[in-house]
One Martini backbone bead per residue (centre of mass of N, CA, C, O) as a GRO file, in nm:
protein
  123
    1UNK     BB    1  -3.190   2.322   4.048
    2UNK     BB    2  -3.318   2.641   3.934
    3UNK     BB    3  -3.359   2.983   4.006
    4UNK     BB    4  -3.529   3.283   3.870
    5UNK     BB    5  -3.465   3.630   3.804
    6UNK     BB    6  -3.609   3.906   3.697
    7UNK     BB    7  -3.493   4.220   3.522
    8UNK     BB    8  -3.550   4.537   3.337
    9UNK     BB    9  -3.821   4.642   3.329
   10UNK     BB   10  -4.106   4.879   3.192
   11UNK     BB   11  -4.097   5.220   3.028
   12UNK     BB   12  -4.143   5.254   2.669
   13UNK     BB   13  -4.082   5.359   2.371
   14UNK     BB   14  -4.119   5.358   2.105
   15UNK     BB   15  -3.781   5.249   1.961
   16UNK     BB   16  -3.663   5.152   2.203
   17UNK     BB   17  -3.460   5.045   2.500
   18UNK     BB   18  -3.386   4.716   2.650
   19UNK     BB   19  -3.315   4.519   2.923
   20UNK     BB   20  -3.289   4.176   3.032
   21UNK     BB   21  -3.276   3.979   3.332
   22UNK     BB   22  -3.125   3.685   3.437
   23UNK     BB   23  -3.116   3.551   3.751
   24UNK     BB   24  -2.929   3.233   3.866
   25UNK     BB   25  -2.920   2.978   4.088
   26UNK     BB   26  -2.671   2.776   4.161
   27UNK     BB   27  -2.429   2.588   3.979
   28UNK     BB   28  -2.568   2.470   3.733
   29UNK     BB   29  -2.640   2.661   3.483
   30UNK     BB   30  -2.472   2.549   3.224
   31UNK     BB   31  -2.665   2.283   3.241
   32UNK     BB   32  -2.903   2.508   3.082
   33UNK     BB   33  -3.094   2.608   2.883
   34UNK     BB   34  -3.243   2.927   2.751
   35UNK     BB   35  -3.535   3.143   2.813
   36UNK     BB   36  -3.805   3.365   2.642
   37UNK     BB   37  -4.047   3.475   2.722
   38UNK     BB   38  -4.429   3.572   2.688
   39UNK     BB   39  -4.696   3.776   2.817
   40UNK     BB   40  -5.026   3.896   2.661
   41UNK     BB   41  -5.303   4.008   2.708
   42UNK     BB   42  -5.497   3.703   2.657
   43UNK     BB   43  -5.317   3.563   2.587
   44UNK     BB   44  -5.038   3.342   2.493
   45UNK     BB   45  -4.751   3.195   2.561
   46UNK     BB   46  -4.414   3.278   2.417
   47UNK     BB   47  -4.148   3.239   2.216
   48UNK     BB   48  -3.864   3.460   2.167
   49UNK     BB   49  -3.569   3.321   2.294
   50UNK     BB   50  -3.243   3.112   2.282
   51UNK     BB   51  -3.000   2.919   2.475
   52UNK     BB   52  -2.766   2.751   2.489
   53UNK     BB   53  -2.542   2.641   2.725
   54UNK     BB   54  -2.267   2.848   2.553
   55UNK     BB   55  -2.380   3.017   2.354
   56UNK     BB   56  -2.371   2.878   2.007
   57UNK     BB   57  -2.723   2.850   2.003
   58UNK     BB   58  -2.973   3.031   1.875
   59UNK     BB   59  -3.323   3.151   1.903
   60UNK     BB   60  -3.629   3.337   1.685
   61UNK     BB   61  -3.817   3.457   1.663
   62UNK     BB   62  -3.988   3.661   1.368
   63UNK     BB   63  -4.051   3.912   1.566
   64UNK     BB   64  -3.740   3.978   1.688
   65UNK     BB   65  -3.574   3.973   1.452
   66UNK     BB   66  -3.292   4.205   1.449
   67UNK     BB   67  -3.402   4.337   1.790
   68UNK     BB   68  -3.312   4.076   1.927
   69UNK     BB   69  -3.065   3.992   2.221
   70UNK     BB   70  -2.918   3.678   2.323
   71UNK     BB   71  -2.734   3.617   2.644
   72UNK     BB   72  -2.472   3.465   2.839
   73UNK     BB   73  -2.316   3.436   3.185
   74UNK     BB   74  -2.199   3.170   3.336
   75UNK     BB   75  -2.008   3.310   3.576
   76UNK     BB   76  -2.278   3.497   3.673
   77UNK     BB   77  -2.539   3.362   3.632
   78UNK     BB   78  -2.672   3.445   3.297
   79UNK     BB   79  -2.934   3.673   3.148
   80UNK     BB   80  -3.017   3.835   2.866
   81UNK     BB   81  -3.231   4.090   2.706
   82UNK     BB   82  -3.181   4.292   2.397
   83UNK     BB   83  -3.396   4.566   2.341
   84UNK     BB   84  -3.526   4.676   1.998
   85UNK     BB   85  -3.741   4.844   1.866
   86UNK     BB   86  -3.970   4.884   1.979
   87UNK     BB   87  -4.291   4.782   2.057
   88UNK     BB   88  -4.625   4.737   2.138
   89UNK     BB   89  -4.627   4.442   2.107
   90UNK     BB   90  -4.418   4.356   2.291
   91UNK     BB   91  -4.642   4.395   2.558
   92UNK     BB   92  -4.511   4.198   2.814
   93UNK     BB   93  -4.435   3.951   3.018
   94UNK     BB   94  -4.101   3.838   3.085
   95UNK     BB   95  -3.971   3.507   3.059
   96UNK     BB   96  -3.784   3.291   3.224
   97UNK     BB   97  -3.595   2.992   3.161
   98UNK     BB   98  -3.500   2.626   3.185
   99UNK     BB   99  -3.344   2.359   3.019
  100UNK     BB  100  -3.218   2.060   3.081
  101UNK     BB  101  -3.141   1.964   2.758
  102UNK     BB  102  -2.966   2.206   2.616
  103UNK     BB  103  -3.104   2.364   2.370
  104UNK     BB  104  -3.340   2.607   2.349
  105UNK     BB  105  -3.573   2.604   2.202
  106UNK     BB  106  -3.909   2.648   2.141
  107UNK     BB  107  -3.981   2.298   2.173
  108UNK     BB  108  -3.865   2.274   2.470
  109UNK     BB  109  -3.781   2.184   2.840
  110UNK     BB  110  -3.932   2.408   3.043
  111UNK     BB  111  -3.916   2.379   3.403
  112UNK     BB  112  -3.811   2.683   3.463
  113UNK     BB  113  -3.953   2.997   3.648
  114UNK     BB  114  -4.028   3.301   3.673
  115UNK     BB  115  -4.238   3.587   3.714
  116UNK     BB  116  -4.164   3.817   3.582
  117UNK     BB  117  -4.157   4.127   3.342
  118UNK     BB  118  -4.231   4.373   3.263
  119UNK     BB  119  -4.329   4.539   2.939
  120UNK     BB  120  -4.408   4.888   2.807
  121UNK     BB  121  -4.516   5.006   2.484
  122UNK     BB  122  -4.557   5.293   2.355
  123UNK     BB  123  -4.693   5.514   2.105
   0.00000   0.00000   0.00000
């Protein structure tokens, strides 16, 4: 099992940058791949990219593609997502998860989920 808490969202300017961070507890880190979800009032929660176990295969929604690059340093137990050129759509709060079966993409089993992470972009 293993439990995570994100941390570095806030209140930013349209086309600024944000990191958010998801620190993960227990040794097991590395055999799980991670992703980070989004939700905004009112609606679904979303996949906004993932990352496999080691880190060499990357997802992307096409929303977020080219603006946003998911990273993680296993000896850290960690995983970053680093947001560019934000937009006002951005504004949701967002989950980091760990996924069991080590794939990382959209439609894998994340089993494992943060708090989650206000994220707030002005326009």
């Amino acid at each position: 099992q293993v439990q995570l808490v994100e941390s570095g969202g806030g209140l930013v300017q349209a086309g600024g940058s944000l990191r958010l961070s998801c620190a993960a507890s227990g040794r097991t880190f590395s055999s799980y791949a991670m992703g980070w979800f989004r939700q905004a009032p009112g609606k679904e929660r979303e996949f906004v990219c993932g990352i496999n176990r080691f880190g060499g295969s990357t997802y992307y929604a096409d929303s977020v593609k080219g603006r946003f690059t998911i990273s993680r340093d296993n000896a850290k137990n960690a995983m970053y997502l680093q947001m560019n050129s934000l937009k006002p759509e951005d504004t949701a709060v967002y989950y980091c998860a760990a996924d069991p079966t080590g794939w990382g993409g959209p439609r894998s089993e994340y089993n494992y989920w943060g708090q989650g992470t206000q994220v707030t972009v002005s326009s």
